[in-house]
C-alpha positions in Angstrom: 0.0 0.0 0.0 1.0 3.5 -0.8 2.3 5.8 2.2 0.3 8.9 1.4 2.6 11.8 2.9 2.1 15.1 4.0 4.5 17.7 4.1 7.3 17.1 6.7 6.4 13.6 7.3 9.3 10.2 6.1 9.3 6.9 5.1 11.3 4.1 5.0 13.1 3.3 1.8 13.9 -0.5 1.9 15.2 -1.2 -1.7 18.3 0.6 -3.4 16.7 0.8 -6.7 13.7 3.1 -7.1 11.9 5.2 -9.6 11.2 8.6 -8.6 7.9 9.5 -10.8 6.7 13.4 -11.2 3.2 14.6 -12.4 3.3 18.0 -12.4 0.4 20.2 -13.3 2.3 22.2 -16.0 5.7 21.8 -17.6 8.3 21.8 -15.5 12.3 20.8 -15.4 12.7 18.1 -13.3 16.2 18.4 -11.7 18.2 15.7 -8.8 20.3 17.4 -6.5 23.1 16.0 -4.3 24.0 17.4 -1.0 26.1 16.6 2.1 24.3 16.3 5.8 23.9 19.9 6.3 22.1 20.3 2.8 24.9 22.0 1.7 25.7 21.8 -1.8 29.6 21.9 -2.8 32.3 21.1 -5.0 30.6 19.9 -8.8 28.7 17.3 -9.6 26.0 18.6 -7.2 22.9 18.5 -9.7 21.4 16.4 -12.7 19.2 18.5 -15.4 18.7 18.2 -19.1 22.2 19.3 -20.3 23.7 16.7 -17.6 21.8 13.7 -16.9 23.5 11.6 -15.1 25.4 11.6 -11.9 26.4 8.4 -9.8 23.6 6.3 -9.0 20.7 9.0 -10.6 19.7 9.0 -13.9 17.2 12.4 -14.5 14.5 13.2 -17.3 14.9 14.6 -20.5 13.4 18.0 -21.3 11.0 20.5 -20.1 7.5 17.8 -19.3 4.4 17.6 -17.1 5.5 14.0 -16.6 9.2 12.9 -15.5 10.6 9.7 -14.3 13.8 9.3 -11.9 16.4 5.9 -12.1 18.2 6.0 -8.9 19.9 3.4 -7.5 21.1 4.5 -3.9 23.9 1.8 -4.0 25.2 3.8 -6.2 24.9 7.2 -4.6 28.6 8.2 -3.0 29.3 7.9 0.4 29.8 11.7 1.4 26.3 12.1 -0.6 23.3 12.4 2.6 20.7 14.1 0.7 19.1 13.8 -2.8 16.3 16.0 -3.6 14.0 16.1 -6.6 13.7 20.0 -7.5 11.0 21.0 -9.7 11.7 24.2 -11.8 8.8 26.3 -13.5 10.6 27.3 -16.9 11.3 31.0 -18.4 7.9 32.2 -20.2 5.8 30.3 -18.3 3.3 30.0 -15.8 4.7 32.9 -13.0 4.0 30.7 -9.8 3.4 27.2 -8.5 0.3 28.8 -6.9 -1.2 29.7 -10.4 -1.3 25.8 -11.5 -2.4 22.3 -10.6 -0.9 21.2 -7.6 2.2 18.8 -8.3 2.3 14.7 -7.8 5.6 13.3 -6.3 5.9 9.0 -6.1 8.5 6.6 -4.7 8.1 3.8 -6.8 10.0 -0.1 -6.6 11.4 -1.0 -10.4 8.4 -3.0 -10.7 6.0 0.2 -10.6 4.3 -0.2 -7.4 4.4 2.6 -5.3 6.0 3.2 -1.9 5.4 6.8 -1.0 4.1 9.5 -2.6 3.2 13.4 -1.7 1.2 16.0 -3.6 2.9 19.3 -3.5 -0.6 21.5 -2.0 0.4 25.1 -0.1 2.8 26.6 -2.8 2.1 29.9 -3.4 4.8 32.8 -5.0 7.3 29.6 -5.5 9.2 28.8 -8.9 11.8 26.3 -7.9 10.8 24.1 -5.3 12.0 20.8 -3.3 9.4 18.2 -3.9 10.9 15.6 -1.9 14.3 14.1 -0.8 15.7 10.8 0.0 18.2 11.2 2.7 20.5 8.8 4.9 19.6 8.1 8.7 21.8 5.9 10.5 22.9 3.6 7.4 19.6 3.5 6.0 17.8 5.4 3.5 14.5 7.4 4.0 12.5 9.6 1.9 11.1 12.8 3.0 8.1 14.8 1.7 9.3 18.3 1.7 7.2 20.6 -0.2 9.1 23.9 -0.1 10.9 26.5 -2.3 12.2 29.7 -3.7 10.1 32.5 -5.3 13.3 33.7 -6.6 13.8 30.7 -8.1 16.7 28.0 -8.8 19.6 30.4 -8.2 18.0 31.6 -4.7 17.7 27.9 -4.1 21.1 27.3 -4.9 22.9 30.0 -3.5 21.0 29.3 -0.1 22.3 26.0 -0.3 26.2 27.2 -0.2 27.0 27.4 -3.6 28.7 30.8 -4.6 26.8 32.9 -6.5 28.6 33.2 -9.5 28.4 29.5 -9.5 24.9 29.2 -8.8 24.3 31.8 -11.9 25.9 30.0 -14.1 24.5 26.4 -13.2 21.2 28.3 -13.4 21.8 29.5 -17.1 22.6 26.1 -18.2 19.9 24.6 -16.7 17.1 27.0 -17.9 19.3 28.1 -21.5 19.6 31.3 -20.2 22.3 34.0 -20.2 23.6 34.3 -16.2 23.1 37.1 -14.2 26.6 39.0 -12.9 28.2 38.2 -9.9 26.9 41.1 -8.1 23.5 40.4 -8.9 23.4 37.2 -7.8 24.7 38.2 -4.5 22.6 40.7 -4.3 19.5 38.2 -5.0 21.4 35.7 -2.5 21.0 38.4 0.4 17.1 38.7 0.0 15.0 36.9 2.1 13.2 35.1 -1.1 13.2 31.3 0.1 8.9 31.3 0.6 7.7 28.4 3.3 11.6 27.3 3.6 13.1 27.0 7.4 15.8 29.5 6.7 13.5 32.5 5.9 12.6 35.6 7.9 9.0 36.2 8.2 7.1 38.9 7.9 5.3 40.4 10.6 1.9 39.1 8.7 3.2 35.5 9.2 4.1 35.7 12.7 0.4 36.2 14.7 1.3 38.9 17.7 1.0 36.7 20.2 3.9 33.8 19.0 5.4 32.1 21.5 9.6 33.1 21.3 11.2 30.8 19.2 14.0 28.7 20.9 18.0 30.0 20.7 18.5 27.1 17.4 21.5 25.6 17.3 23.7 27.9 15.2 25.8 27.8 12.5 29.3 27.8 12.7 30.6 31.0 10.5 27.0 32.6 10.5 26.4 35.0 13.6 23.1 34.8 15.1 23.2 37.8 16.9 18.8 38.5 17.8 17.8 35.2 16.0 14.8 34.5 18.3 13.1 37.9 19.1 9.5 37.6 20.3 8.2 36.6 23.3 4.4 36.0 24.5 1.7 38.9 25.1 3.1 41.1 21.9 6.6 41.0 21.6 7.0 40.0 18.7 9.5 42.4 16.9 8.8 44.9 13.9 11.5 42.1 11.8 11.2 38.6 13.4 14.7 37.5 12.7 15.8 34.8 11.5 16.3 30.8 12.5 18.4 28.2 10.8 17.2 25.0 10.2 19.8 24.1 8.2 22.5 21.2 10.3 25.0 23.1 12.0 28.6 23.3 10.4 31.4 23.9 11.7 34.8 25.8 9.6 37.5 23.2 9.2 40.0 24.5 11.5 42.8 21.8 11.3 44.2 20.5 8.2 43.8 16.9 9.8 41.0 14.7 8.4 38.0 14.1 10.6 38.0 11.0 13.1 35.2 8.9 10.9 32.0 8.7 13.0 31.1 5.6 14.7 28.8 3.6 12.1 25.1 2.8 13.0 24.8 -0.8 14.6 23.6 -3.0 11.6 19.7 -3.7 12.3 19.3 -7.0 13.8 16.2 -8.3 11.5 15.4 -7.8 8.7 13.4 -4.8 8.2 14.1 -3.2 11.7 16.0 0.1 12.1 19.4 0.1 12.8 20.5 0.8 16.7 21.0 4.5 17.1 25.3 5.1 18.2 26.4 8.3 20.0 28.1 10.3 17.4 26.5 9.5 14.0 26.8 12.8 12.3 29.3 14.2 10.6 32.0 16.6 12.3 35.7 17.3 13.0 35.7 15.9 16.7 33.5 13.9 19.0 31.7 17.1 20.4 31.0 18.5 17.4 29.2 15.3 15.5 27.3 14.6 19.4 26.2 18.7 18.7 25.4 17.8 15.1 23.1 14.7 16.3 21.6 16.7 19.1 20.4 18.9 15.8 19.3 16.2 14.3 17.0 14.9 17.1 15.6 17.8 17.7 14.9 18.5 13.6 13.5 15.1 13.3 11.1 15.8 16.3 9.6 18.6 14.8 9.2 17.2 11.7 7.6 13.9 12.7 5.3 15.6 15.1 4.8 18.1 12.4 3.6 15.2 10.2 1.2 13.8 12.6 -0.4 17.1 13.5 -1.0 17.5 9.7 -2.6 14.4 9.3 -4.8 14.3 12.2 -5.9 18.0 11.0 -6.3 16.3 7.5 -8.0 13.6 8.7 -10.7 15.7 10.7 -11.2 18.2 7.9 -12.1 15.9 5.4 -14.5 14.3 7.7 -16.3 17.6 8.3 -16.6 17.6 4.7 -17.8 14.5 4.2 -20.3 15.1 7.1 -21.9 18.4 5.4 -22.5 16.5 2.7 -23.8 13.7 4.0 -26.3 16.0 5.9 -26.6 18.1 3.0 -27.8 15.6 0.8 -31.7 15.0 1.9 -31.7 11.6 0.4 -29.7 10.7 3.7 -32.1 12.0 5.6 -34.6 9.1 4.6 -34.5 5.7 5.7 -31.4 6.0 7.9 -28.9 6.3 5.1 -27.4 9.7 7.1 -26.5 7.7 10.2 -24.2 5.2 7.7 -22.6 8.2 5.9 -21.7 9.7 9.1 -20.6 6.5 10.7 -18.4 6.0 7.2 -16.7 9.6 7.6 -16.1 8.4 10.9 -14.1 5.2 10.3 -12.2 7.3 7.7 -11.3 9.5 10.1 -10.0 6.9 12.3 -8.4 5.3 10.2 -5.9 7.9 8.9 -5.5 8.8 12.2 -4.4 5.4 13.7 -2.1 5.5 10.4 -0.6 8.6 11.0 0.1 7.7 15.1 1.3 4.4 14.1 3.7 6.8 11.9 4.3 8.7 14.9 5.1 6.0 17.2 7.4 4.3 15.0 9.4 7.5 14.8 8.9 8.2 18.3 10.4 4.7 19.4 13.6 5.4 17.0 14.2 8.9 18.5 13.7 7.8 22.0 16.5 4.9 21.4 18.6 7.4 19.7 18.4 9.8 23.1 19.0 7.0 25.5 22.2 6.5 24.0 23.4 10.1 23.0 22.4 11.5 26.7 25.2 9.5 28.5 28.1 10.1 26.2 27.7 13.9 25.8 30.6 16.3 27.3 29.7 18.3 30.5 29.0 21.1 28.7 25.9 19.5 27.1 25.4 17.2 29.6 22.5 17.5 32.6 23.7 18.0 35.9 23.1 14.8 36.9 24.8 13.2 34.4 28.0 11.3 35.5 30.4 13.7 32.8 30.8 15.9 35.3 31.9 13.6 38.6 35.5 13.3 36.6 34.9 16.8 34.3 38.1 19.1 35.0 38.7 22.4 33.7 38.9 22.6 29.8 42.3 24.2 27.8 39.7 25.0 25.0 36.1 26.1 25.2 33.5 24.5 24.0 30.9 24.7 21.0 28.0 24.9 22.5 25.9 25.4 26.1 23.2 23.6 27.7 20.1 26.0 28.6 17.8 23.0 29.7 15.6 20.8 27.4 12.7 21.2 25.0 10.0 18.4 24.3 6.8 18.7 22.8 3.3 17.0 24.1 2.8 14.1 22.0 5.6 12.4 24.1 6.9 14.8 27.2 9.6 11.7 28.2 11.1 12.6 25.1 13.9 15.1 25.9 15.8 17.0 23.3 18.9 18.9 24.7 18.7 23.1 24.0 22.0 24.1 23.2 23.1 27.6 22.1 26.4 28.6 20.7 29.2 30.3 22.8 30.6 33.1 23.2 26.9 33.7 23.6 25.9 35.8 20.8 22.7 37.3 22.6 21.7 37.6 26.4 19.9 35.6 28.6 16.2 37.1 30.3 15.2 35.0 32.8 12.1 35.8 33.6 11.2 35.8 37.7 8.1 37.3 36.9 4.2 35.4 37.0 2.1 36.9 34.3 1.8 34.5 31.3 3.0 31.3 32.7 0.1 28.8 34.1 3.3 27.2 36.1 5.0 30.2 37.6 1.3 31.6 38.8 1.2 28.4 40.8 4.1 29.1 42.6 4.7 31.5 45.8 6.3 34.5 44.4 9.4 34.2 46.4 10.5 30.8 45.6 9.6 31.9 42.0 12.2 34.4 42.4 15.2 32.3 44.4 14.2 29.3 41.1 15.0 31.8 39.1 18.2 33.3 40.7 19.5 29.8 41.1 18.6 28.8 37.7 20.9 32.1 36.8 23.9 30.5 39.2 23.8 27.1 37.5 24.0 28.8 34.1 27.0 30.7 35.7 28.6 28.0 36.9 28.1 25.9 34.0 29.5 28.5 31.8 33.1 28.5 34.0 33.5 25.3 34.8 33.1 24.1 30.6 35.5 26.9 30.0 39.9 27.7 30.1 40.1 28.9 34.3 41.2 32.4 33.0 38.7 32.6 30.2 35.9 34.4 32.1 35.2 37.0 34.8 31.4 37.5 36.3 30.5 40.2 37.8 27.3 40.5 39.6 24.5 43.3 40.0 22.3 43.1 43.6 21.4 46.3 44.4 18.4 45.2 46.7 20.7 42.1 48.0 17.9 39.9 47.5 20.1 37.2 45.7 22.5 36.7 48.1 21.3 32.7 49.4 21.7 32.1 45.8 24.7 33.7 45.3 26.8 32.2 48.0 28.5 29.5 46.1 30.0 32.3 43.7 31.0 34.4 46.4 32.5 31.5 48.4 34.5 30.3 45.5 35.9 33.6 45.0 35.5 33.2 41.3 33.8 36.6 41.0 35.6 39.7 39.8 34.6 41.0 42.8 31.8 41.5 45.6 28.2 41.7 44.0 27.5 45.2 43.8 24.8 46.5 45.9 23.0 50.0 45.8 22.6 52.6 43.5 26.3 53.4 43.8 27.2 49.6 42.8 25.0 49.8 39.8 26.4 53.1 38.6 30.5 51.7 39.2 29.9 48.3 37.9 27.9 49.4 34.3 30.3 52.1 33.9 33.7 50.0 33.8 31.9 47.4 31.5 30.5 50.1 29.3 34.1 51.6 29.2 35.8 48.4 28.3 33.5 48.0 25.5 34.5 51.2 23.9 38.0 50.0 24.1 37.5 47.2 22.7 35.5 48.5 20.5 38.3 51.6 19.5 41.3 49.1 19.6 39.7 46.9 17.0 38.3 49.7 14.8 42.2 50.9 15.0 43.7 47.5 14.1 45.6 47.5 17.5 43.9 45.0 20.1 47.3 44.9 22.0 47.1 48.1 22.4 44.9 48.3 25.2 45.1 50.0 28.6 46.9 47.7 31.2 43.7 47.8 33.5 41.8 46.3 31.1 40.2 42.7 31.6 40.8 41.0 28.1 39.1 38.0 29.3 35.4 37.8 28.5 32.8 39.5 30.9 29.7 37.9 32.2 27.6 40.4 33.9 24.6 38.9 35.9 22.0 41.6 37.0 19.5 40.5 39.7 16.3 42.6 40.5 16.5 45.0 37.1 15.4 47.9 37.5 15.7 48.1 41.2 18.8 50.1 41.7 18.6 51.9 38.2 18.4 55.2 37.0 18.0 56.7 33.5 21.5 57.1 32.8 22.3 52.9 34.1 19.4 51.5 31.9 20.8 53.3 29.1 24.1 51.8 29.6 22.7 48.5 30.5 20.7 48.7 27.0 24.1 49.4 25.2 25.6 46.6 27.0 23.1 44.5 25.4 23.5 45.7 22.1 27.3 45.7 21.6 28.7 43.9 24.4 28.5 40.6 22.7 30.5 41.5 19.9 33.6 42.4 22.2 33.1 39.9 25.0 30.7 41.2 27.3 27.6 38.6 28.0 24.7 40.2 30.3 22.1 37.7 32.4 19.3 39.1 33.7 16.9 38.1 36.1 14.0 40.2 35.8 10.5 40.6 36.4 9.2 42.3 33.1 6.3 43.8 34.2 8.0 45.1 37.6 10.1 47.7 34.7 7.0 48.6 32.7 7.3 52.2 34.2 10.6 52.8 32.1 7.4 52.5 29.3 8.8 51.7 25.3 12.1 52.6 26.4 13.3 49.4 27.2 11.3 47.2 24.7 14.3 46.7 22.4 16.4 45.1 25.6 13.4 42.9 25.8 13.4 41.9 22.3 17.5 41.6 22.2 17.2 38.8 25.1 16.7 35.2 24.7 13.9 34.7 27.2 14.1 31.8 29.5 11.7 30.1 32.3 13.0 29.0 35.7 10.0 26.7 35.4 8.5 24.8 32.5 6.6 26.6 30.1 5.7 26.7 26.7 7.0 29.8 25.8 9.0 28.6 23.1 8.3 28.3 19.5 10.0 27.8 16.3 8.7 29.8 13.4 9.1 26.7 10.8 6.6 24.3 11.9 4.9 26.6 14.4 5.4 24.2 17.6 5.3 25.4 21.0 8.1 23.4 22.8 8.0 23.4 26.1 11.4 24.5 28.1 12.9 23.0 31.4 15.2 24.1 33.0 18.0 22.3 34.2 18.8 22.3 37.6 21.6 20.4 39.7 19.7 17.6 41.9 18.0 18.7 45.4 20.9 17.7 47.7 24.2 17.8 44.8 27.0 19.0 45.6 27.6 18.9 42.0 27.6 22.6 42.1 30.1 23.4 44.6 32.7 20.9 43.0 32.4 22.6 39.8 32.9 25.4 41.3 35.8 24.3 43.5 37.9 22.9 40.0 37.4 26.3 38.3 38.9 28.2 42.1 41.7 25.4 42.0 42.6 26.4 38.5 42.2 29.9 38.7 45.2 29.6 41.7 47.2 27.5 39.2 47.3 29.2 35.9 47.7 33.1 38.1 51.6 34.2 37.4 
């Protein structure tokens, strides 16, 4: 039987020769494309059209048609090929947009003709070129995925978001369509231009993200692409004038050795026939261990949101059809008579339950394989991605280099809560922390006292603190803390009892004034001694380690002049080393009015509690973040904190 998919949702490929079979509802080009794990197309050889037919293991169509067929035999296919997508290209001269025509017919088919999967392209709008589907390997095996996506802009936007260089991409694109290629500096224009309509790479527009979107979750970022403000909005209207940006795109990392990678450890091989292959710590591609177990984590989570995605789809398929099917059942008043309306409604029914029981059997399958895949990814990650309770950090010991990535808590989504994906953000943080002490908008911080709310949160902030120093070099950070009301102090006694801070937490107005204004100033040093080219050239008593600043309480303590600074802080600080944590009440500063909306907006929010606050603006999910704490009664804490003291006293001239 044929897997009917909907956008998002994969299948099992379980032969090595297939026909991939196209319907289209106008001419089109039918095109293969070859790309590594990230999607990233390099090097030649990268795409099949009608002036090159064949590359290894894919044989394409001829010319332009409203019916193509695909040989590919993924034997074939090279090893360091992970994706293979079947592009469909509207031609020069003819119809202006997918939208405009008959929606499109994608099929998996065995050599024999009988179908495995198939997918009808419905949704498209402004597109030209678009991703119909792609077959792609997971853990040795080969899946296909109904995708469903594309380019208004068309092939060269496609391409050029895919990593190709732009006067590459023009010229591929001129021999494909017979056309004569744009310049260089038109392409790279075009390539700048948020043109990729539907994709998981594009900025929205303020019409597709509803006022009241949950933030979107810090993604995993790419290596060489700054993310500075990627996740802006936050619930009960915060969403910013330009929602920025989120990568769905695997992270990649810039070769930095001229060493080849350690190869990654290779999936178990299934143990019957038909049955997945046994998920291994470290099946994705990278230069190191921690950057392939940073790559998986990606993975998980993009195979989460796309499975659940799926399922969500075809429920909300399945339940609008049977509405349908329901009106004109009672519509019809033949079915009124005789009892013949009871039957069709007890039909629509059944139909309805049966695409649903398909689509969680879908679900669970996926489910089952993710949930093996955590189980044995969780134990083998470093301590800087690891939970607190994990045993990584019983023999972790100050680092000599820092790390990728952070652990904020986890995310998971409803259909399976037990399901835990690790949320990891890039350091040197490239946007402040918010966490938010404050009760309005959470169903789970409103049914908490309002003092522990706060000291949750203030610990949270600690943990975060200490994670961030203990993952690091001893001398690579120094924290400074704002208290001015001294209300965090039982949550800041392990810092001030390691003497890892760059001194006492400052307290009162005075405090806040001394400690923004020496930050403030070494960022306009920084800022001047890069500018002039000179970075050595800096005063003597300046701290050219990086600066964490927590501030506890904003805006208690604060005048004009120090939430001005604290604003700048926010804004360019990152750039030159200087990382601000907050722990604030949002509401409590809602008398400094608009002013401090754009701090807001610049700051990943975060709950000291779960919540649902987060959301990702590709498939619209509202993933629910946890914190993670050390374990009531760990001393895990205090030992981290005692290695980063010891180290400190070690590595001191």
């Amino acid at each position: 039987m044929t897997a009917e998919l909907v956008r998002g949702q994969n299948h099992p490929v379980s032969q090595s020769r297939v026909e991939i079979r196209v319907s289209a509802g106008t001419p089109v080009l039918a095109l293969a494309s070859f790309a590594d794990e990230q999607g990233r197309f390099s090097g030649s050889g990268i795409l099949a059209h009608p002036g090159a037919r064949s590359l290894p293991g894919v044989r394409s169509p001829g010319e332009l048609a409203d019916r193509h067929t695909f040989a590919v035999d993924l034997d074939e296919v090279a090893a360091h090929v992970h994706r293979l997508g079947v592009l469909l290209v509207l031609p020069p001269g003819g119809p202006v947009r997918f939208g405009a025509v008959p929606a499109s017919y994608v099929a998996v088919a065995d050599p024999e003709g009988t179908e495995l999967a198939g997918y009808t392209l419905t949704g498209l709008d402004a597109e030209t070129a678009v991703v119909a589907l792609e077959l792609y390997r997971r853990q040795g095996a080969w899946k296909v995925r109904a995708v469903g996506q594309g380019y208004a802009e068309g092939l060269g936007a496609l391409l050029t978001d895919g990593g190709l260089p732009a006067p590459a991409a023009a010229e591929l694109t001129a021999a494909v369509l017979g056309t004569t290629p744009r310049t260089a500096g038109a392409d790279a224009t075009l390539a700048t231009m948020p043109t990729l309509v539907g994709d998981l790479r594009a900025p929205q527009t303020p019409a597709q993200t509803p006022a009241n979107a949950p933030e979107p979750p810090d993604p995993l970022p790419v290596s060489g692409h700054p993310y500075a403000g990627t996740p802006a909005s936050a619930p009960g209207g915060d969403t910013p004038a330009s929602p920025p940006t989120i990568s769905y795109a695997h992270p990649r990392r810039r070769r930095t050795s001229t060493e080849p990678p350690e190869p990654a450890p290779r999936a178990a091989a299934p143990q019957e026939p038909g049955e997945h292959p046994r998920p291994v710590a470290g099946d994705a591609s990278g230069w190191s261990m921690e950057e392939r177990l940073y790559n998986q984590v990606w993975g998980m989570f993009e195979d989460l949101a796309r499975t659940v995605a799926a399922y969500r789809s075809a429920v909300e398929f399945a339940d609008s059809r049977m509405d349908r099917e329901l009106d004109e059942a009672l519509s019809d008043p033949r079915h009124r008579l005789g009892g013949s309306g009871n039957a069709a409604r007890d039909t629509a029914r059944t139909r309805r339950d049966e695409l649903v029981a398909q689509a969680q059997a879908v679900l669970d399958r996926d489910l089952a394989q993710l949930i093996a895949e955590a189980e044995v990814v969780e134990p083998a990650l470093p301590a800087a991605y690891a939970r607190w309770d994990n045993p990584a950090w019983h023999g972790h010991r100050t680092p000599e280099e820092s790390p990728l990535a952070l652990r904020l808590g986890d995310l998971h989504l409803p259909e399976r809560p037990d399901l835990r994906i690790p949320m990891l953000t890039r350091v040197p943080l490239e946007r402040g922390l918010w966490i938010d002490n404050g009760r309005t908008g959470s169903e789970a911080a409103m049914t908490m006292d309002t003092d522990r709310l706060r000291r949750v949160a203030m610990d949270m902030a600690v943990a975060l603190a200490v994670r961030l120093l203990a993952v690091h070099p001893a001398d690579r950070f120094s924290v400074h803390v704002i208290d001015a009301a001294g209300a965090g102090s039982a949550s800041l006694a392990p810092l001030v009892r390691a003497g890892v801070l760059a001194g006492p937490p400052a307290a009162g107005a005075h405090g806040v004034t001394q400690t923004l204004a020496g930050l403030t100033r070494r960022v306009d040093l920084v800022q001047m001694a890069l500018r002039a080219g000179a970075p050595e050239d800096l005063p003597p008593d300046v701290d050219t380690a990086d600066q964490l600043l927590i501030v506890h309480d904003f805006p208690h303590g604060f005048d004009d002049r120090a939430v001005t600074q604290l604003r700048y802080l926010a804004d360019e600080g990152a750039a030159v080393g200087v990382h601000l944590l907050m722990v604030a009440d949002r509401d409590e500063a809602s008398a400094y009015g608009p002013l401090l909306d754009p701090l807001w907006r610049s700051l990943m929010r975060l709950s000291p509690v779960p919540d649902n606050h987060l959301a990702d603006p590709w498939v619209h999910h509202a993933w629910t973040f946890e914190p993670d704490l050390p374990p009531q009664g760990s001393r895990v804490l205090d030992q981290a904190l005692d290695r980063v003291a010891k180290a400190r006293r070690t590595t001191r001239p």
